[in-house]
N, C-alpha and C positions, 0 to 999 in steps of 0.2 A: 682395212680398219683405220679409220683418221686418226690423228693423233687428241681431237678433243673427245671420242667417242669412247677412247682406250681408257678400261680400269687401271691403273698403273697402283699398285703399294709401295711404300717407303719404308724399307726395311730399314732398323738401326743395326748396325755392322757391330758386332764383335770385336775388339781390339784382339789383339794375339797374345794379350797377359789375360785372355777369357772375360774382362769387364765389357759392359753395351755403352759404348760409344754413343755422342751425338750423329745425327747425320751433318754430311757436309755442308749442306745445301737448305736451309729450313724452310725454302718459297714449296707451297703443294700444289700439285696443276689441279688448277680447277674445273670441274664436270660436275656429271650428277649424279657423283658417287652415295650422297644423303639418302635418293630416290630408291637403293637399290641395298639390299643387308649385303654387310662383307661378308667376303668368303675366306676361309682359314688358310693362309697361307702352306704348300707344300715343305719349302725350302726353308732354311735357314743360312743365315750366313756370317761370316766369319772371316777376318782378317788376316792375311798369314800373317804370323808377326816374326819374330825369333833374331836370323841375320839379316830376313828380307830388308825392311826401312833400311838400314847401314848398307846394303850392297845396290838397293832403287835411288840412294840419295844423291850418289856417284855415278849411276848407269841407269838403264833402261831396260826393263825385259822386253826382248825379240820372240821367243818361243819357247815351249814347255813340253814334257810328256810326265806323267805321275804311271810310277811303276807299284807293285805289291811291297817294294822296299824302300823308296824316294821318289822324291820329288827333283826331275830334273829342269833345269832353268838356264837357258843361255838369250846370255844378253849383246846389245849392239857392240861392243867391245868385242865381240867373241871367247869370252869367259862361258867355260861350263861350270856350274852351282849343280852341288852334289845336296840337296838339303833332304830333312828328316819330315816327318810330316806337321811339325811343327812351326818348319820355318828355318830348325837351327842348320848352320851350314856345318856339313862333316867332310867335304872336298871337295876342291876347284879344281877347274882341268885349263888350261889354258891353251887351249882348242885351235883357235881361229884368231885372225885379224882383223876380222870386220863383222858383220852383223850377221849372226847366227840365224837360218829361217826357216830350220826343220831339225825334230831330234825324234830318232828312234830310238829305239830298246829292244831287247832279248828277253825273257824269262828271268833268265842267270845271272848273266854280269858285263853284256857288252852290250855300249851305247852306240850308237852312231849321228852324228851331226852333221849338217851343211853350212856353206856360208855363202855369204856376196863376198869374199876373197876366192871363190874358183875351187875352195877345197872339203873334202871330205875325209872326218875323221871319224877312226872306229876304236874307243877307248874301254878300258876295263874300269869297269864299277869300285873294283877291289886293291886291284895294283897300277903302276904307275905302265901298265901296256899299253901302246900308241899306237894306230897305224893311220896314215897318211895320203889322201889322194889327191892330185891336182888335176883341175880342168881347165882352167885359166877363161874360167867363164860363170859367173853366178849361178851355184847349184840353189834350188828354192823346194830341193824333195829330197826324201830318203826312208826307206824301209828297210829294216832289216827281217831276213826271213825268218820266222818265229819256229824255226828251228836251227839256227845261225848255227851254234858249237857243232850239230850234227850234220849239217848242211855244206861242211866244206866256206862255211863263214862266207855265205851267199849274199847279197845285200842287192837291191836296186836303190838308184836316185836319177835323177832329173834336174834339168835346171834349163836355163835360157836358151843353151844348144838347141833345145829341141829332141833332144834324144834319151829317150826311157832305155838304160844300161844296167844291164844285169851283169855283177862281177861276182867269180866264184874261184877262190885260191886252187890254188894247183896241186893235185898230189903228189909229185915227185921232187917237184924242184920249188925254189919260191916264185913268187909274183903272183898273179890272179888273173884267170881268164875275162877277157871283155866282152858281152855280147849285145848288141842292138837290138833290143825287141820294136822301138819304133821310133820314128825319127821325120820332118818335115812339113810334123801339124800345129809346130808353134811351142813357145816356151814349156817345161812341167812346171804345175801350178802345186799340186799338190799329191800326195802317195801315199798309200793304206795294202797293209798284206798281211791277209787272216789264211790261214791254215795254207793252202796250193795255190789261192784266189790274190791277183794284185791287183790291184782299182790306182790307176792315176787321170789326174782330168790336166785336157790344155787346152789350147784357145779353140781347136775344134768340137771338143766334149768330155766323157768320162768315158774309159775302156779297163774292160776286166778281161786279165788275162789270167788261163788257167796253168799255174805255173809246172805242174803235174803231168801234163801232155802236149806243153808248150805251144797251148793255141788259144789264140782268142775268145772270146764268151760274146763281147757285146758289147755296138758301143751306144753310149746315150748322148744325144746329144744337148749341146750348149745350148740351156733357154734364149729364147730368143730377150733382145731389147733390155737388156741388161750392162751394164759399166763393163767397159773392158776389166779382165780380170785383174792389170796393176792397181785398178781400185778399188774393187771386190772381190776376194777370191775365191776362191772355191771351196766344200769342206767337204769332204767323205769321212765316213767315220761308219764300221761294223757293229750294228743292233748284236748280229752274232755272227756263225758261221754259216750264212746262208742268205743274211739278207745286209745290204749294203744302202744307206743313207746318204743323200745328198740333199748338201744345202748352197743354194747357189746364187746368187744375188738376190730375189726376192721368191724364188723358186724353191721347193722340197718336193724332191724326191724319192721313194723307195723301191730297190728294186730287189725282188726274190730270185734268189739262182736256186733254176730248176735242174732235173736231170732228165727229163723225156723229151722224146723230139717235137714235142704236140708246138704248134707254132707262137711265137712270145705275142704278146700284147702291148696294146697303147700308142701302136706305131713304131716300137723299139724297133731294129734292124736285129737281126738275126748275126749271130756269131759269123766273123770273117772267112770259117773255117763250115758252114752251118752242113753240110753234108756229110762232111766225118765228125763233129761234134756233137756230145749227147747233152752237152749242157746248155742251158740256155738262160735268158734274163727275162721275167715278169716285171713291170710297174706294176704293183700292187696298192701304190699308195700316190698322190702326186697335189699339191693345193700351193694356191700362189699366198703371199703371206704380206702386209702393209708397211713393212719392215724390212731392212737391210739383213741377211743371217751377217755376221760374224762368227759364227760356230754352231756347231749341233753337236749332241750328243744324246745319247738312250736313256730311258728314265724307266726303267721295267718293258711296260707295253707303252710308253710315253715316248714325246722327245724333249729334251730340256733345249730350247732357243735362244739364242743371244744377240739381241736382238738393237738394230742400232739403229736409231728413228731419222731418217733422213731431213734434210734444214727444208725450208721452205722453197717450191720452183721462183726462179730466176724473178720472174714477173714480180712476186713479193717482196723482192731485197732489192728493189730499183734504188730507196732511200737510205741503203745502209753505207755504211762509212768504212774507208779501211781503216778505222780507228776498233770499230765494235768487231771487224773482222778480225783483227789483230786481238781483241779480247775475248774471241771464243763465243760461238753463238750456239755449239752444239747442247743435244742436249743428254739427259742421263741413259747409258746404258740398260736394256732390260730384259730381264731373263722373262721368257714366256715357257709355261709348261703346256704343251698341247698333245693332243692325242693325233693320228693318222690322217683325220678329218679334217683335221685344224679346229677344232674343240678345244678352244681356250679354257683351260682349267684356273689356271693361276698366271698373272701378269704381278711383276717385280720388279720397281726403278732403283737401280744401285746407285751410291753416292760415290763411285769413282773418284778421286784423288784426278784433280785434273781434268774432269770427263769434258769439258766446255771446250777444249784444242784438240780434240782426239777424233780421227777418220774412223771409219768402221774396219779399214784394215790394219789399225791400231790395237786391236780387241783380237785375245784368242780364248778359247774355251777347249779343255782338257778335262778327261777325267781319268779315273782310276778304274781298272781295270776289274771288271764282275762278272756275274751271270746275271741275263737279262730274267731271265726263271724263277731270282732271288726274290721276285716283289708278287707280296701275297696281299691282295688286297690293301694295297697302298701302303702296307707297314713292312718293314725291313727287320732281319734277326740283328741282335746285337751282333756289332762291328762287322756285320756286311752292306753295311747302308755304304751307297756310290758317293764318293767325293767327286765335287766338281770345281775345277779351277778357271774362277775369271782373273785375267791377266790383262792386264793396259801396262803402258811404256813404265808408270811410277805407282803400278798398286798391283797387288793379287786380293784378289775374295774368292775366300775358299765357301762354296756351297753343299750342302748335304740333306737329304729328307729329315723333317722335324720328324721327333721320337715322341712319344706319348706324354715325354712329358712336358716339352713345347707343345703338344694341342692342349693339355691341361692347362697350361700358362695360359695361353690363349683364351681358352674358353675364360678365364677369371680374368682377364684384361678384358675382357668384352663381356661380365658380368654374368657371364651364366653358370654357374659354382654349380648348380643342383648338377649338371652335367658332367661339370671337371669334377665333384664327387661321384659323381658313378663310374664316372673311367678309372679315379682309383682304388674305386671297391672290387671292379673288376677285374685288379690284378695288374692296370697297365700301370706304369709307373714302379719306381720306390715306394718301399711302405711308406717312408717316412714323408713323403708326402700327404701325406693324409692328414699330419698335423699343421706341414703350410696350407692346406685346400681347407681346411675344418678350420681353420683359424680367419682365412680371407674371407670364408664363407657365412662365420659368426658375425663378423665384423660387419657386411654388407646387409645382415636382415637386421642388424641392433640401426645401420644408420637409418634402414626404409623403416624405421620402429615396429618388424616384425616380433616382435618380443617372444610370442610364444612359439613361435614356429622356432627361433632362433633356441631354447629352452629344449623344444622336444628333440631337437639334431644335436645337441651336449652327448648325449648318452655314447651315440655312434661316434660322434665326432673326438669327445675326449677322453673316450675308453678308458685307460688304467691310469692316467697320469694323475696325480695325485695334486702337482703342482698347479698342472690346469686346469683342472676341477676349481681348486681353490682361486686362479687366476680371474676364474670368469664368476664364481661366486661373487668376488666382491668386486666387479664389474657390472653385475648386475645392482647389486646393493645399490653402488655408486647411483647408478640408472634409476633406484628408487621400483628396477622390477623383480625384485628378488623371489617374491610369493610367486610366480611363472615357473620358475627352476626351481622351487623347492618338489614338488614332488619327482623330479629328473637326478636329484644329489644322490649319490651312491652313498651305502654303511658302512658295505666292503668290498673288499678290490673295488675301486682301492678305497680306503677310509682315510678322511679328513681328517683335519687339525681340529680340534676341540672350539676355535676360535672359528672357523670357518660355522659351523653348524648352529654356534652360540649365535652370530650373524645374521643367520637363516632363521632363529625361531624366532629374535628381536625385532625381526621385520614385519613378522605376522601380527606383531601386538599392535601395530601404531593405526589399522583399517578395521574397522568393525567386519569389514569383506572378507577378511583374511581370518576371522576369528577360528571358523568351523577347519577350516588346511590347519592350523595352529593346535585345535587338539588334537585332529587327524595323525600330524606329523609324531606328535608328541605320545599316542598311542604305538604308532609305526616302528619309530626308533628306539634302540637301544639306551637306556639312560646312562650307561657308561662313554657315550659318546660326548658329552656337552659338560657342561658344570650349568647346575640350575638357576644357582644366584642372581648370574645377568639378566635373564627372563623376570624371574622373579619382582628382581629391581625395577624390570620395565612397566610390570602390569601394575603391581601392588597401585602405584600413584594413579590409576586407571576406577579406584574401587569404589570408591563416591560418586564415580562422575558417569553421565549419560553413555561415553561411550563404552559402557563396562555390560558385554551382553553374559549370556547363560555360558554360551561356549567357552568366551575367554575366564569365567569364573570356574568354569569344571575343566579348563587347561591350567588353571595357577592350581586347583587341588591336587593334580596330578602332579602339578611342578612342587608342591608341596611336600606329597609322599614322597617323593624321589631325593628332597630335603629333609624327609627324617622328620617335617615338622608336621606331626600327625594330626595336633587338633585346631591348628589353624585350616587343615585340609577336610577334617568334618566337619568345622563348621560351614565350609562351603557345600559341600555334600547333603548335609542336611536341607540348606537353604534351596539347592538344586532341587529338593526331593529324589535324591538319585535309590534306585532300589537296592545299589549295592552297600549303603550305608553301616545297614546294622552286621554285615558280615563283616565290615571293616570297624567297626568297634569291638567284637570280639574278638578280632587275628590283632589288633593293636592295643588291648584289653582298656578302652576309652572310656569307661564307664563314667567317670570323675566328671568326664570333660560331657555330660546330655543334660547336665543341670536345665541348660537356657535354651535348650533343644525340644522340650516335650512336643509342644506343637507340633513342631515339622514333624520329626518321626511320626506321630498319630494321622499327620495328616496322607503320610508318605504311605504308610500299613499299622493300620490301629491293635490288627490282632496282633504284629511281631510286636508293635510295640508297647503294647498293655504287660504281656509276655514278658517283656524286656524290663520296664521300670517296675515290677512286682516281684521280679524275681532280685531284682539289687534293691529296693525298695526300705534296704540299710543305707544305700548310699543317697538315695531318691525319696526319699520323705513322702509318704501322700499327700502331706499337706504343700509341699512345694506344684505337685502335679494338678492340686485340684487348682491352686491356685492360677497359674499358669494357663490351664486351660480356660479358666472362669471371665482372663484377661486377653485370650485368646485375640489380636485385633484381626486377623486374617477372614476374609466370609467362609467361615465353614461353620459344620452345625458342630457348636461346642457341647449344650448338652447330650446330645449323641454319646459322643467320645466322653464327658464325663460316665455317662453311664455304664459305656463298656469299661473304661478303669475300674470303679467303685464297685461294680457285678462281680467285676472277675478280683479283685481284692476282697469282697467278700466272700466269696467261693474259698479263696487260698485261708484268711483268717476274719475271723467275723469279729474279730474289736479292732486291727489296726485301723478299719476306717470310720470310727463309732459318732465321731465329731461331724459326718457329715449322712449317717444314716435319715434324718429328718429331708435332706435334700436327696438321698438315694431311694425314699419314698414318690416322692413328685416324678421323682427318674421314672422309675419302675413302673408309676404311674401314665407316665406317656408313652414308652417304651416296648414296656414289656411286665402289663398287666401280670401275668398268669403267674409272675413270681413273687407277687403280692405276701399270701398267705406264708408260704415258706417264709418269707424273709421277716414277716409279722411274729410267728411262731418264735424265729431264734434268735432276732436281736432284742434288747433289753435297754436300747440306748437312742429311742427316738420319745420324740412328743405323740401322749395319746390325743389331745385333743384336736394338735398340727394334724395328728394324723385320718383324724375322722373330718374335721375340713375339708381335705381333699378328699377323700373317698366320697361322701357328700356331693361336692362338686362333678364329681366324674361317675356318681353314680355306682357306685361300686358295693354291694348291697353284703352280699359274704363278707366282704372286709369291713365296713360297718359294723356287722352284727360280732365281730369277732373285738374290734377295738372297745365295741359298746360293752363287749364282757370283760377286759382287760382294765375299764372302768367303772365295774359293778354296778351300771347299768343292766342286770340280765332281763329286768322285765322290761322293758325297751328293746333291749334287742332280741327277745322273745316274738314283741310284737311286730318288728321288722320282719323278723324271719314266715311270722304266717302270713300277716297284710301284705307283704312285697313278692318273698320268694313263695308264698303260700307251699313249701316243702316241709308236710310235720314228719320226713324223717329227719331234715334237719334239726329242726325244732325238736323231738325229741333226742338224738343225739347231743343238741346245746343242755338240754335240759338235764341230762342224764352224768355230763361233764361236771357241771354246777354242784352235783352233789346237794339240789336245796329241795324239798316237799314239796317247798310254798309256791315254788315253780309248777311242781304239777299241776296245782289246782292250780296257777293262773293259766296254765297250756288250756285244762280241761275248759276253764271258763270263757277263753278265748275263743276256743274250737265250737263251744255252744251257739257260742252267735251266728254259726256259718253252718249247718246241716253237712253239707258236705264233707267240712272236715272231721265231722264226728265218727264217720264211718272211715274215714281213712287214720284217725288217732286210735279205733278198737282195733286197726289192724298192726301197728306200730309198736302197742304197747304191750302184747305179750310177753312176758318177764320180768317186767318195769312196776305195771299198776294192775290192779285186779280189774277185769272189763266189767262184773259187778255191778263195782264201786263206779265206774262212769253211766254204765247204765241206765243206774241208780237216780245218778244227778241228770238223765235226759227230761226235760219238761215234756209233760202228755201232752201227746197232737202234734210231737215235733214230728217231721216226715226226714228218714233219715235213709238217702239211696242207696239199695243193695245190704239194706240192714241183717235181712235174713239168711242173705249168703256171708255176710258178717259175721252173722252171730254161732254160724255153723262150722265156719272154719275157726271162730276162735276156740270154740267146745271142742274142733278135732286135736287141735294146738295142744291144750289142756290137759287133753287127758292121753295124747301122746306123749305129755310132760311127766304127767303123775307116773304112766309106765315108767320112764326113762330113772326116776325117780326108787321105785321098789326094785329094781334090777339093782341099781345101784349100791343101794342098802343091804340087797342079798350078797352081793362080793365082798362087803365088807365083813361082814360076819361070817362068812366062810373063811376069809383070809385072816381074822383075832381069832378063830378058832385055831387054824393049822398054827400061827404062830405061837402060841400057850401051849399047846402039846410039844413046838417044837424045845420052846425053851427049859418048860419041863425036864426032856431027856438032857440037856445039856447041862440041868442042873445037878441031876442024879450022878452024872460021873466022878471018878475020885479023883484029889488034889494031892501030889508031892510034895513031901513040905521035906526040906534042907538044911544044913548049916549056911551063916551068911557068907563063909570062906569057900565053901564047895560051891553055892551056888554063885559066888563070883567068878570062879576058876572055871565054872561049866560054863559060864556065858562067856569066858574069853575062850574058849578052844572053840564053840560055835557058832561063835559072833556070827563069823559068813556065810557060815550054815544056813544060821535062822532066821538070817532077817527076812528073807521073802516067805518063810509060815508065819513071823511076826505078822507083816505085814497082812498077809491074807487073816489073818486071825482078829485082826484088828476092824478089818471090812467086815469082817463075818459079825463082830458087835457091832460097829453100827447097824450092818443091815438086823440085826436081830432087834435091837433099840430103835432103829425106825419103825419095823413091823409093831413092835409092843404100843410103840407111841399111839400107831395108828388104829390097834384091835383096843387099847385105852380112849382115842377119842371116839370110837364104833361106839364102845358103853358109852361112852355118854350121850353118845348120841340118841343112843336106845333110852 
């Protein structure tokens, strides 16, 4: 992979007081990184800080191993640095002479180091225990067995001799046995020993020996065409216990240690021992890489690269100067994460301290000791995530897998918040993040002026905070988009400040848009929440002017009630026509205040409110009501509505409205004819002639002939009633009311002119006039139809009458009879007669006695003086 083809990111480094540093370097290489979306970086990284700067300022780090308890560090001075994983130093060992180039560890407490002074030291972690080797030749390896305390304090190293030396202390006496495992393939470059297994590489390859049955495994050999190893060296480093990594100049390796004899692959050679050994070595993995390694190490099923970009071939630098050589032409550092395949996942340029003078065996990579098992789909448990140390002569960077909530970070540095909100809904992260992600996340839709989108994620976003609620309330105001979030404000959990919601309704008044949310809300909410006054203040100056709709009129009525000021609130009510009106005059007993209201209410419901000013109609005058409607400007039909008041006020009392009966006439008359005569009959307080005018004009013939008689017109309206309604039993019931003769004969004389109604006046007038007597007056020759069934039924009439007549005569005289005999014996009885003292003493002892045969006694004479009265008017009758 070239170097202008390579993704490379620029991480900014963590100082070691935990603040994000600038990078060193602010030049970015340029490519066409635009063309292609970032990918989220794995790593993070981080500066060791603590003693490190003070002990790099003076010295150089040479090499490192990081245990489950420290961090160890030995520098070109031959100082061992005991640090904590912070950085802070808790003990120096002063080790060596010269430049430290390898350091082991134990589990427990014993280190072990090499140096380019010829010696190898084995020191305790805890106390000042030292032990001591000399080889008087640059040791550049060393492992101690990882089970060193039980092992009889076993260690191997290597160095320029050429000879891989296994020493193991002696049980009886002191000293440490020496023993040669292999010797005359060239310097040891470098040493790794996982469980029985030791891996050392030299200039002829990498050999795993199994330290358990003291035989060989397998050796690999040395890529070809690669830099002698004093200028690349070699890295071995255990994935786990069974498979062993190699990184080797631009070469990686993997190799699986088997245990069957079935034959290795990739061309490996087979164990030096392959006929008695059951073990053997797989290439399972093998890819040439564009980059120098300086280090490898395991990243779950990953490997983390450290990666050191070689300068330009020769041919390119024909024009360079030992001046720009002398200033460093290298370039940054870069961890690659890649998979088995060489599957670049993530590529990362570190800002090294220096990195422009630094060789690629300048560069070590360490980490801390894990299970490669630990990593579940790319995420790590709290505090098992693998630390990795990049180390150059004057910097350490400490690396580590970012935690949920560097991807959270991320995704909101790179603007996609809907996501870093779901990552911490779904648990990853601190809660408390949810208020920096819902906060960076408001902010981002308020600047794209997604206003309501930003509105409806409040809810979720600023749950119970009270503070922030009201933060982003007038936030919004500010913005002028307040009406957006008002239906989003919470009432409770949590409830607002009174100032905050006064805010929120003030906002609604200033848009005719906003009018209908404004009574909405103001129906919704509590009235205990706000103070009404500010609202108030805002509309009232709103009440004259165009922008003043229905809505925002029945939201100041409500803002009204809520102020206790009841009849500035009906009269908006009224003006609304709102139905609930007249329930809210009686629960606020308003009556005082519908003077200047009639209209509306009639027009709102005529029946409640006829009902309504007739029944206060002390407080509401008719004459205000008729007024009022008479002035009526609105298009409605006023007479209507006067006539249902005036109807139904009549009905209740027939004088309170006497002063407009002459107009409750014309009403009736358009209206509702059929009330005519009723109302003619019992009021006493209209115009007769107003009133035959109209009836005249509308025709109205029974009502004519009745005012014609109220005007003693009767023979006029005598002749109405035959010529118009031609009904002679009207006419003779008119006639009969009249109480006048002269009527009869002008009926009879009227009827003459018309044959037909002569025969229907003989049948009318049985009890009235003698048929006779009309008979009589018929002119010879008149032809008068049905005369003879006429004249037979009035004869039956007649003399059914005359019966009814002797019958009647007969009871009477039967009944003066029984009552004269009756009072006769009544009379024959004797009378007690008394002293006036006895007979006062006898009516006090019986008072209670007697009063009910008083009584009865007393009925018994009338009824006796009624009978006599009546067998008295029989005589005379007789």
């Amino acid at each position: 992979m070239s170097s202008a083809a390579r993704r490379a990111s620029h991480p900014a480094l963590a100082n070691g007081d935990g603040e994000y540093g600038p990078e060193e370097d602010e030049e970015e290489e340029e490519g066409d990184e635009g063309d292609e979306p970032e990918e989220e970086p794995r790593l993070k990284y981080q500066r060791l800080g603590g003693s490190v700067p003070a002990i790099l300022s003076t010295d150089a780090a040479a090499a490192i191993a990081v245990t489950d308890r420290a961090v160890l560090l030995g520098t070109h001075d031959g100082t061992l640095h005991i640090l904590d994983f912070q950085g802070n130093q808790s003990k120096e060992i002063k080790a060596h002479t010269a430049t430290i180039n390898d350091i082991s560890f134990e589990d427990r407490e014993y280190i072990g180091s090499c140096s380019d002074d010829g010696t190898v030291v084995i020191s305790n972690l805890f106390t000042d225990e030292k032990l001591k080797f000399e080889y008087h030749r640059p040791m550049k390896a060393i492992a101690l067995d990882p089970q060193y305390s039980r092992s009889n304090n076993r260690f191997a190293t290597g160095g320029l001799a050429g000879q891989v030396l296994v020493l193991t202390k002696k049980s009886w006496v002191s000293g440490y046995n020496k023993k040669v495992l292999r010797e005359g393939e060239g310097p040891i470059h470098s040493m790794k020993w996982r469980t029985d297994l030791l891996a050392w590489a030299n200039d002829a390859g990498v050999k795993v020996h199994d330290m358990k049955t003291d035989r060989g495994i397998a050796f690999i050999e040395k890529p070809k065409g690669i830099p002698r190893p004093e200028v690349l060296l070699p890295h071995l480093v255990w994935q786990d216990d069974t498979v062993l990594v190699i990184g080797w100049g631009t070469s990686v390796k993997i190799a699986a240690i088997r245990t069957d004899s079935s034959q290795g692959l990739n061309g490996m050679q087979r164990s030096i021992s392959a006929a008695s050994s059951e073990k053997y070595v797989d290439i399972v993995g093998s890819f040439q890489t564009g980059y120098h390694i300086s280090g490898i190490a395991p990243f779950g099923d990953l490997l983390v690269m450290l990666a050191y970009i070689p300068e330009e071939d020769d041919g390119d630098k024909k024009n360079s100067t030992s001046v720009s050589s002398r200033q460093g032409t290298a370039q940054r550092p870069e961890i690659h994460l890649v998979s088995w395949k060489n599957d670049v996942l993530t590529t990362d340029a570190l800002p090294i301290h220096g990195y422009e003078h630094y060789k690629a065996k300048d560069y070590t990579l360490a980490h801390a000791p894990f299970s490669g098992s630990s990593n579940a789909g790319g995420q790590w448990a709290a505090g098992d995530e693998p630390l990795y140390y990049i180390v150059s002569p004057k910097d350490i960077v400490v690396a580590k897998p970012r935690d949920t909530e560097d991807h959270i970070a991320w995704l909101l540095q790179h603007g996609w918040h809907e996501k870093a909100l779901a990552a911490v809904e779904a648990g990853q992260g601190r809660t408390e993040l949810l208020d920096e992600v819902g906060t960076r996340y408001l902010d981002h839709l308020i600047i794209e002026r997604k206003y309501a989108e930003a509105a409806q994620l409040c809810p979720k976003l600023l749950r119970g905070s009270p503070s922030a609620w009201e933060r982003w309330v007038f936030h919004f105001a500010h913005l002028r988009q307040l009406p957006v979030l008002i239906p989003y404000i919470p009432i409770e959990n949590p409830q607002l400040s009174d100032t905050a919601y006064e805010v929120a309704l003030v906002a609604l008044t200033t848009n005719a848009s906003f009018h209908g949310l404004l009574l909405t809300t103001l129906k919704s909410w509590p009235p205990t929440l706000y103070s009404a006054s500010p609202v108030i203040s805002a509309i009232e100056p709103q009440l004259n002017s165009s922008s003043m709709t229905n809505s925002l009129k029945e939201a100041l009525a409500e803002l009204y009630v809520i102020n206790s000021q009841y009849e500035k609130a009906l009269s908006l009510f009224a003006e609304l026509l709102k139905p609930e009106v007249f329930e809210f005059i009686e629960k606020h007993n308003l009556h005082d205040a519908i003077h200047d209201k009639v209209v509306n209410l009639m027009l709102l419901d005529c029946k409640r409110a006829v009902h309504l000013l007739i029944q206060h109609r002390d407080i509401i005058p008719p004459y205000e009501v008729v007024e009022q409607l008479l002035h009526a400007s609105k298009s409605c039909d006023k007479k209507y509505l006067l006539h249902q008041y005036l109807h139904a006020l009549f009905e209740v009392d027939i004088h309170a409205g006497k002063d407009y009966h002459d107009m409750q006439l014309e009403l009736y008359a358009d209206y509702e004819p059929r009330m005519l005569l009723p109302f003619l009959r019992t009021s006493q307080h209209y115009r007769l002639d107003k009133a035959y005018e109209i009836f005249a004009q509308k025709e109205f013939v029974k009502e004519q002939v009745f005012v014609l008689g109220r005007m003693g017109n009767a023979k006029e309206a005598l002749s109405t009633i035959i010529n118009k309604l031609e009904d002679i039993q009207e006419a003779v019931e008119f006639v009969t009311e009249q109480h006048d003769d002269e009527l009869w004969d002008e009926l009879i004389r009227q009827c003459l002119q018309k044959p037909e109604m002569v025969g229907m006046l003989l049948e009318h007038t049985v009890g009235n006039l003698d048929p006779l007597y009309i008979v009589s007056l018929v002119p010879d020759g008149l032809e008068i139809p049905k005369l003879r069934d006429r004249l037979v039924k009035i004869v039956t009439d007649y003399r059914t009458e005359t019966s009814l007549r002797h019958g009647c005569n007969d009871i009477l005289k039967a009944d003066c009879v029984n009552l004269l005999v009756k009072y006769y014996h009544e009379a024959r009885r004797g009378v007690c007669m008394a002293s006036m003292d006895e007979e006062a003493q006898g009516a006090r002892v019986n008072e209670g006695s007697s009063r009910t045969g008083d009584r009865s006694s007393t009925l018994r004479n009338l009824e006796m003086k009624s009978r006599t009265s009546l067998a008295s008017k029989a005589g005379w009758t007789r």
